[in-house]
C-alpha positions, 0 to 999 in steps of 0.5 A, spaced: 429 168 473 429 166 466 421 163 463 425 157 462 426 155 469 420 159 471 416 154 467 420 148 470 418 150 476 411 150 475 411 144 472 414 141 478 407 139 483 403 136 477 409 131 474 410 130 482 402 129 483 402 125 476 408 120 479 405 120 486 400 117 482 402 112 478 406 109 484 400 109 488 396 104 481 403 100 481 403 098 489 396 097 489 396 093 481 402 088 486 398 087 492 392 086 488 396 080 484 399 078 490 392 077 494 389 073 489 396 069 489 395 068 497 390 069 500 391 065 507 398 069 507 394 075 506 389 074 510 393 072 515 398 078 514 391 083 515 389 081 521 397 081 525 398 088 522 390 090 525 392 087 532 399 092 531 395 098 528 390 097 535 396 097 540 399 103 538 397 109 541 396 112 534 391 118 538 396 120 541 402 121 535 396 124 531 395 128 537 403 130 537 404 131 530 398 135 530 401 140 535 408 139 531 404 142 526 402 148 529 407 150 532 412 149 525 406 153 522 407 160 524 414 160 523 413 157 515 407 162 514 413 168 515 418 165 510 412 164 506 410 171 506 418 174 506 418 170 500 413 174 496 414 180 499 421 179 496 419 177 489 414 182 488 420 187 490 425 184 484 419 185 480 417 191 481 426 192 480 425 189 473 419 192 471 421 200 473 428 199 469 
């Protein structure tokens, strides 16, 4: 890999954390804006949506996604560590030439 796309790479997660975040202040300035213009309806959309939320079995998907987790935890750990494994090999490769 050339430094270019190495510094690319590595800018990735903070432009993506950056528009994450930007994203998070727009929804929120919105929906601000949008409770001060209608609070009743606002209210009224709050106390549907708790009474959905209370409902549903959220424990028990929390619970299976949790699992899921687990389960697909061990499986990303050895690509992960394959990975590594395989770039400090062509490092060593390039630096031995």
């Amino acid at each position: 890999m050339d430094h270019s796309s190495v510094e690319v790479v590595a800018e990735f997660p903070e432009r993506g954390v950056h528009w994450v975040k930007d994203q998070v202040e727009t929804v929120l300035s919105e929906t601000e804006d949008y409770v001060r213009e209608k609070p009743t309806e606002s209210l009224l959309c709050a106390l549907a949506v708790g009474y959905i939320l209370n409902r549903l079995p959220i424990g028990r998907i929390l619970g299976g996604l949790f699992r899921l987790l687990v389960v697909a935890l061990r499986p990303a750990i050895l690509i992960y560590g394959a990975t590594k494994l395989y770039q400090s090999v062509q490092e060593e490769e390039s630096s031995s030439r």
